[in-house]
N, C-alpha and C positions, 0 to 999 in steps of 0.2 A: 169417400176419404177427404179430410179435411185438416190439411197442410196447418202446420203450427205455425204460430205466430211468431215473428222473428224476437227473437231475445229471450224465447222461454228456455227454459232448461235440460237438456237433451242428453242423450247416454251416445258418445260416438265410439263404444266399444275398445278403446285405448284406454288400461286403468293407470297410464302414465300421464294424463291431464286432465285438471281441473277447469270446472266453470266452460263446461259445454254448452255450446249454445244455437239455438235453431238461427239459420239465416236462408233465406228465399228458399226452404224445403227442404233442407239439409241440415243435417246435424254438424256443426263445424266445431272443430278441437279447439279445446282452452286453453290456459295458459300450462307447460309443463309442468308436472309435480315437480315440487323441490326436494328432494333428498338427501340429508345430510350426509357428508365425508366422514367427519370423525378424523378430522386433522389433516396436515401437511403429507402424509405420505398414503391414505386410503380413499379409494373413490365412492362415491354412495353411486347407486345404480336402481333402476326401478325396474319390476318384473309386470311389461306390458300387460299380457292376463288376470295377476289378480291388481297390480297397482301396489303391491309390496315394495317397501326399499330393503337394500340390503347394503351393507360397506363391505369391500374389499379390499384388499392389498394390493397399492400402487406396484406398478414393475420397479423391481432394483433397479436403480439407476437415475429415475426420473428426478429432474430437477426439484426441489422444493425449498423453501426460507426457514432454517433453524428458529430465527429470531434471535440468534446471537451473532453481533458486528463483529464478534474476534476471528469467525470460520469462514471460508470461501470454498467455494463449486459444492455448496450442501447439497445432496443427494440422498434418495429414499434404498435407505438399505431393509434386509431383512428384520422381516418384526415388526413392520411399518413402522420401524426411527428413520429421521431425519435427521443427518447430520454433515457435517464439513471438515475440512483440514484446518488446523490452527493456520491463521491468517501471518503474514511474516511483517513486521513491522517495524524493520531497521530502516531508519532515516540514511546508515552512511556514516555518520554525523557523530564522531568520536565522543564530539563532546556533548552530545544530547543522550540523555537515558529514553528510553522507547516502551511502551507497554500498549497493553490493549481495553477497553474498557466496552465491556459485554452489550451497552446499549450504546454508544457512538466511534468506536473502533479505532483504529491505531491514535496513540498519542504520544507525544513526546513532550519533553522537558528540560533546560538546561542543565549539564553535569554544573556539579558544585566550582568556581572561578578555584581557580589553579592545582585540579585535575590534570598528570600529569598527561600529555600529547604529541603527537609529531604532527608538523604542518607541510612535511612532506618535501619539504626544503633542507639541503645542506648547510644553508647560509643563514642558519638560524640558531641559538639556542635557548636553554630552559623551558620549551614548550610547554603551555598551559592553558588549560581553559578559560575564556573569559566572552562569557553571557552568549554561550553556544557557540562560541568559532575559536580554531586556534593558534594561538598567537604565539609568538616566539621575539627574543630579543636580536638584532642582530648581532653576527659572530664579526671579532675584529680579525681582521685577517692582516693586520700589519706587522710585516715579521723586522720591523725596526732597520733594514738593509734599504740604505737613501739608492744603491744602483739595483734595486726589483721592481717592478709594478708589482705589485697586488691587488688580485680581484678574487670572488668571489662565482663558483659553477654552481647551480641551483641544485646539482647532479652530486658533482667529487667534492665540491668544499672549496677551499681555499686553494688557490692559487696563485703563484709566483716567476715571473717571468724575464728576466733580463736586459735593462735597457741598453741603450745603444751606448756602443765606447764612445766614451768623451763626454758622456755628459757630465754636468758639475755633480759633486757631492764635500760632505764635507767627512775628513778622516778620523776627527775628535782631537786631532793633535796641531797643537802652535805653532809646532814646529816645520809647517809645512804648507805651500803652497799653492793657490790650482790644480785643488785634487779635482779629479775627476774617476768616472767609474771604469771601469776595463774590464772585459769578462767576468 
């Protein structure tokens, strides 16, 4: 008997690899057959004996890529489809419009400039869009009484408060002296 020379061509009885090859008297296995899937949710498989592929059905569940940016956690359901949940794509962002676009996924846009808005603020009005943020005019809160402060709660709004007696004011009439404020 008379050992083959290494690198000839050799059967090592696994019909699941190719390009068998003799190395120091032994037949050594080649590279895996390839066997094709047939997509994102079926496995291709080879039947060691004859060297046959065959495809199968991934398990429900298993992770796989739709190929659509709009879906997240795609998963191989029955039927071997692949698919996902519609992906959520709210910025938040009153005044931004939001969509989704099948190959680069969520997108936004500015709503149209004076969209009407709240900016979440008491001490504001006429809210409106302008160039995605939103904006409000401030509110006057001067109730015209020279013995009130007036300010302004980001919360309740306007606010009016009491100064202290004695301070000066003026009463609108001539007829009268060092007014000042009192309760």
């Amino acid at each position: 008997f008379v050992p083959e020379v290494d690198g000839a061509a050799c059967d090592d009885g696994n019909g699941c690899t190719e390009n068998d090859a003799c190395q120091a008297g032994t037949c050594v296995s080649g590279a895996p057959k390839s066997c094709p899937d047939g997509g994102a949710c079926t496995v291709g498989s080879c039947d060691v004996a004859t060297g046959a592929c065959s495809v199968e059905e991934a398990a429900v569940g298993t992770p796989c890529n739709d190929g659509d940016a709009c879906t997240d956690a795609d998963a191989c359901a029955a039927g071997s489809v692949c698919a996902g949940s519609a992906k959520v794509c709210d910025d938040g962002n009153v005044c931004t419009t939001n969509g989704c676009d099948s190959a680069t996924g969520c997108t936004s846009a500015n709503a149209p400039a004076g969209t009407p808005c709240s900016d979440g603020t008491a001490c504001t009005e006429a809210d409106a869009c302008t160039l995605g943020s939103c904006v409000g005019s401030p509110v006057d809160c001067d109730d015209n009484n020279a013995c009130t402060a007036d300010t302004c709660d980001e919360q309740d709004g306007c606010q009016s408060a009491p100064v202290v007696d004695g301070t000066g004011c003026n009463d609108g009439s001539a007829c009268t002296d060092n007014d000042d404020c009192t309760a």
